[in-house]
Structures are given as C-alpha cells and as structure tokens.
N, CA and C atoms as an extended XYZ file, in Angstrom:
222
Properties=species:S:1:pos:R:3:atomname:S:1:resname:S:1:resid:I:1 pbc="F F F"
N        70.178      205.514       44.780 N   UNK     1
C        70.527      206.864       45.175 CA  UNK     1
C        70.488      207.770       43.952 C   UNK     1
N        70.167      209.043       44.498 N   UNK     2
C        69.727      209.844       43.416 CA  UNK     2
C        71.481      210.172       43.176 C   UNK     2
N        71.246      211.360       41.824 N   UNK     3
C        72.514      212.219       41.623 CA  UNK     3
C        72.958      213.222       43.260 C   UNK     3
N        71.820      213.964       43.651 N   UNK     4
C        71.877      214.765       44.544 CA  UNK     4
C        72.165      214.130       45.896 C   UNK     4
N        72.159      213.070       46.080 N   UNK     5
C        72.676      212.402       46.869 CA  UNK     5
C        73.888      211.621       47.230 C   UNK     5
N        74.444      211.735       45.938 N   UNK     6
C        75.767      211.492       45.387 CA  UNK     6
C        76.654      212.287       45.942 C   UNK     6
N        76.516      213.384       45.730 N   UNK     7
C        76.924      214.875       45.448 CA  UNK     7
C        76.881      215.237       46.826 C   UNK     7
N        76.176      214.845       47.539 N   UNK     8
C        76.198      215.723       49.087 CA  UNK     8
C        76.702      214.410       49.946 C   UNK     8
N        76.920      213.221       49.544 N   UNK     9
C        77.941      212.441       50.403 CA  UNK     9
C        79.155      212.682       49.905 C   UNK     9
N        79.543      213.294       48.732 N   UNK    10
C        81.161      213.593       48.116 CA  UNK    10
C        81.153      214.842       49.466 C   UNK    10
N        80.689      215.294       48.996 N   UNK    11
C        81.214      217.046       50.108 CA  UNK    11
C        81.124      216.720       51.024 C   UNK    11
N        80.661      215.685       51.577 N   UNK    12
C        80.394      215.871       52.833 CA  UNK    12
C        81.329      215.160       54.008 C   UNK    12
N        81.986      213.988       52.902 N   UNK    13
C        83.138      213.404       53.243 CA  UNK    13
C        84.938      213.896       53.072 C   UNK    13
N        84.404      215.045       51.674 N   UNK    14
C        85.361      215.876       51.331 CA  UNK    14
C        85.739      217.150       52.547 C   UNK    14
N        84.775      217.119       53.039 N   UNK    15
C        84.487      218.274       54.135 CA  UNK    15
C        85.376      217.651       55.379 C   UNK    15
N        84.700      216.670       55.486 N   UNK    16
C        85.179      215.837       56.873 CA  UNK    16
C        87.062      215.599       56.663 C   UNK    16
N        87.162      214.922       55.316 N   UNK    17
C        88.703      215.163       55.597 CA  UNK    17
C        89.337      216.442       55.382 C   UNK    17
N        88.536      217.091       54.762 N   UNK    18
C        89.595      218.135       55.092 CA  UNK    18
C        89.526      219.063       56.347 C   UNK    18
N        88.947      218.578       57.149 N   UNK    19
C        88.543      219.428       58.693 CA  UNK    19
C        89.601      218.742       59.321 C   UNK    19
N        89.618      217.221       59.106 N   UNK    20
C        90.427      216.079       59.738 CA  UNK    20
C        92.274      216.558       59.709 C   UNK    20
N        92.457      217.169       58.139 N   UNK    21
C        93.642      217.708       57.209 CA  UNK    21
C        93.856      218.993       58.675 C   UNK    21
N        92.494      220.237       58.786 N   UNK    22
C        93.315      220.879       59.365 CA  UNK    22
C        93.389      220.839       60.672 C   UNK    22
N        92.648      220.148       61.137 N   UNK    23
C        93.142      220.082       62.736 CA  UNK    23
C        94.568      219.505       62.470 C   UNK    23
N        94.441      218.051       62.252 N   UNK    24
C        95.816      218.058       62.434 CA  UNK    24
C        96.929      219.181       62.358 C   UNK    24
N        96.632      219.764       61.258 N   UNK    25
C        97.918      220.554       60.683 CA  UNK    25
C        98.100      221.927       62.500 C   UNK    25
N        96.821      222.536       62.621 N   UNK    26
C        96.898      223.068       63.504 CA  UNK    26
C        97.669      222.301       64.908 C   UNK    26
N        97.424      221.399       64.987 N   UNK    27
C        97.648      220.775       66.453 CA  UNK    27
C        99.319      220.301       66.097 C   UNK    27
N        99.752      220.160       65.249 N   UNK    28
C       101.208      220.006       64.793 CA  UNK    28
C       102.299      221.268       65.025 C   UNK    28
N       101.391      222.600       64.292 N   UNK    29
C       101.934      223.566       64.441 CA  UNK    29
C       101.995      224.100       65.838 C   UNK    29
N       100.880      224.136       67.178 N   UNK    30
C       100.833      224.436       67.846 CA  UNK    30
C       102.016      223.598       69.079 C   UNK    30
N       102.378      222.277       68.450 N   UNK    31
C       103.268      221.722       69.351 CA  UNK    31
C       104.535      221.828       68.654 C   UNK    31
N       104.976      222.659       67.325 N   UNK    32
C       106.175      223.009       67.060 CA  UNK    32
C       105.943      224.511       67.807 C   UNK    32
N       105.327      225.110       68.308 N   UNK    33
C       105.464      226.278       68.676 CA  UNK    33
C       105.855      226.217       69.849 C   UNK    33
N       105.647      225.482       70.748 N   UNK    34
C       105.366      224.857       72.242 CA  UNK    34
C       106.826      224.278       72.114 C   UNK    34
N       107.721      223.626       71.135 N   UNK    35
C       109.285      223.015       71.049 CA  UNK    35
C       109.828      224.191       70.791 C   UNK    35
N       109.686      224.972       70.197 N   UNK    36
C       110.534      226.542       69.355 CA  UNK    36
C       110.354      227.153       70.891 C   UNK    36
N       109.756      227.471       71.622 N   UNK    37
C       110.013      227.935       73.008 CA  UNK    37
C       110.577      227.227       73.960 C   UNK    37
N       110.724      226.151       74.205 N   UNK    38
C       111.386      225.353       74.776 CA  UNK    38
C       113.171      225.747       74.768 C   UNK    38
N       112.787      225.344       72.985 N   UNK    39
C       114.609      225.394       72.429 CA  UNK    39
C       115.048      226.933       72.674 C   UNK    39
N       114.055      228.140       72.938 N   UNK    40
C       114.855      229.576       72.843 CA  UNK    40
C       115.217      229.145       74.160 C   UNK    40
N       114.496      228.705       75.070 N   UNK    41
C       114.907      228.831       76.261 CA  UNK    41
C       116.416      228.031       76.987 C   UNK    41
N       116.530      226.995       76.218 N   UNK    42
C       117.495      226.004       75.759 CA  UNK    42
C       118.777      226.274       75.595 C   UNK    42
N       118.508      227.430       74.088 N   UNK    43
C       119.670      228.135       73.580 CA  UNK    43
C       120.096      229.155       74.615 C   UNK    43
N       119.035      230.167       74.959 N   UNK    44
C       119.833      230.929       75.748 CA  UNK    44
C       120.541      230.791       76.943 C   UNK    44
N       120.476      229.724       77.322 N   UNK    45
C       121.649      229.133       78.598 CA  UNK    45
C       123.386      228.857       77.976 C   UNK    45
N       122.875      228.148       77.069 N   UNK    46
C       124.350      227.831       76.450 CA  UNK    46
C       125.179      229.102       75.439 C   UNK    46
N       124.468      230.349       75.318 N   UNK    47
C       125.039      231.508       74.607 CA  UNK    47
C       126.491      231.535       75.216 C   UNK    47
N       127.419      232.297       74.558 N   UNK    48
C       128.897      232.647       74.994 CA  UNK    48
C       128.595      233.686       75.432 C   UNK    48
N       129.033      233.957       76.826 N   UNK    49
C       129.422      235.244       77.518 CA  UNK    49
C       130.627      236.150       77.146 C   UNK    49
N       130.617      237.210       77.438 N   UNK    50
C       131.528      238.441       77.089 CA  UNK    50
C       132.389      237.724       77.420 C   UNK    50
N       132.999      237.089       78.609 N   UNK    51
C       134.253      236.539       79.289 CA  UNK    51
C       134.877      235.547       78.325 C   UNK    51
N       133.803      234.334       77.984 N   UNK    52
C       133.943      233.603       76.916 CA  UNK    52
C       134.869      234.353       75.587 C   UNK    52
N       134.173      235.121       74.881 N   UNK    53
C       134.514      235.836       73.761 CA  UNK    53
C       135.777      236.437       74.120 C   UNK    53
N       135.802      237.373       74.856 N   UNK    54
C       137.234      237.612       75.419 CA  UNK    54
C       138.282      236.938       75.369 C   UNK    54
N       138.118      235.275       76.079 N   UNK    55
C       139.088      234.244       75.915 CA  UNK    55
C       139.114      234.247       74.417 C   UNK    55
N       138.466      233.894       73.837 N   UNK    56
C       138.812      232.975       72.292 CA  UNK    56
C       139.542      234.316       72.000 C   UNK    56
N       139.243      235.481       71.823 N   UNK    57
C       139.566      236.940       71.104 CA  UNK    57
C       141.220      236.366       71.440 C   UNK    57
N       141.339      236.569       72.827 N   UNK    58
C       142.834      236.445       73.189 CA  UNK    58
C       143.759      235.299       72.537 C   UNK    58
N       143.095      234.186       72.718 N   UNK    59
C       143.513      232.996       71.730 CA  UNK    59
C       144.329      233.024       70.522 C   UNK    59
N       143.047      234.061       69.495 N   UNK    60
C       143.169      233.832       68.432 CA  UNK    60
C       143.743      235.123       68.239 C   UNK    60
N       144.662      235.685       69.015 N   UNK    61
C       145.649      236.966       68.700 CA  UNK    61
C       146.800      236.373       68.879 C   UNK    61
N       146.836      235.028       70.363 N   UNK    62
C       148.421      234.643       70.156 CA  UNK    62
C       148.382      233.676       69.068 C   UNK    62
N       147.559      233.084       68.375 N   UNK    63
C       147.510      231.938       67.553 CA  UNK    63
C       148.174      233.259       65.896 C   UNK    63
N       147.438      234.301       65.555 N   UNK    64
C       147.808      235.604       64.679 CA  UNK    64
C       149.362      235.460       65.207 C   UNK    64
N       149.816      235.829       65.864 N   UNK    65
C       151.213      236.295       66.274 CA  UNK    65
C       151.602      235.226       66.188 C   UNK    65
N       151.733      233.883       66.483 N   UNK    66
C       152.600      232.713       66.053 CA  UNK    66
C       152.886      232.680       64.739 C   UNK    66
N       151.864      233.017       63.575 N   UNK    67
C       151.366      233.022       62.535 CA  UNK    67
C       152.514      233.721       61.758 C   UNK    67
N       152.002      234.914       62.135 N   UNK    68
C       153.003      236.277       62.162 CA  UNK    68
C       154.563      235.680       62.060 C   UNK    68
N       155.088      235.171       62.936 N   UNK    69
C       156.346      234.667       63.429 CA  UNK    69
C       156.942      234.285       62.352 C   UNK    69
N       156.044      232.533       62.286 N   UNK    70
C       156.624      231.764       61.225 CA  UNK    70
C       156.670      232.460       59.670 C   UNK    70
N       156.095      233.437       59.503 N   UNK    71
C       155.574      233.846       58.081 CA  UNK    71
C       157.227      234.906       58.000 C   UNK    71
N       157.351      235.172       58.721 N   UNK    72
C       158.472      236.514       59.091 CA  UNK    72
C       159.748      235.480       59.227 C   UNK    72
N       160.417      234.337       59.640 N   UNK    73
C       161.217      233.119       59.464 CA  UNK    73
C       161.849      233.098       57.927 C   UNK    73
N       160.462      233.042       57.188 N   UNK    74
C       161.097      231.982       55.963 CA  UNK    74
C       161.043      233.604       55.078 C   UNK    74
C-alpha cells in the first residue's frame, strides 16, 4: 500500500467513528429530551396547590406562636 492509501483509510475510518460518536450522541440527547417531558409532565401533578400552601402557612404560624410562648416563659 501506497502512502495515499494509508491516509484515506485513516480518514476514512476516522470519519466513520466519528459519525458513529455523533449519532449516538444525537439519539441519547433526543431520548433525554423525550424523559425531560415526561418528568415536566410528572412534576406538574405533584405541585402544591394554593390550599396546600395555605395549610403549611397556617401550621407554621401556630408552630411561630408556640415559639413565641416558650421564648416569652423563660
């Protein structure tokens, strides 16, 4: 084999993996994109509602005022 023949099976195999490099990479990204929609859809079921927030708010005003109490005691 010549030099020039050398040289155009390097690239040419260099070529091939790196085509090989980006599909993959594409077809990876395209099925984290395809999970990242999944999961918004996921998340937004389990969000806290106003009602939710409300409760804890209330919670954590009598949990403040107990607080309050003992601090006002000693």
């Amino acid at each position: 084999m010549d030099l020039q023949s050398l040289i155009n099976t390097a690239l040419g195999l260099a070529g091939a993996t790196l085509g090989w490099v980006a599909r993959t990479l594409y077809a990876a990204i395209r099925q984290l994109e395809t999970d990242l929609s999944a999961h918004k859809v996921e998340a937004a079921k389990t969000y806290a509602t106003k009602g939710d927030l409300g409760n804890i708010d209330d919670k954590l005003t009598r949990i403040n005022d107990k607080l309050d109490r003992l601090i006002e005691r000693k």
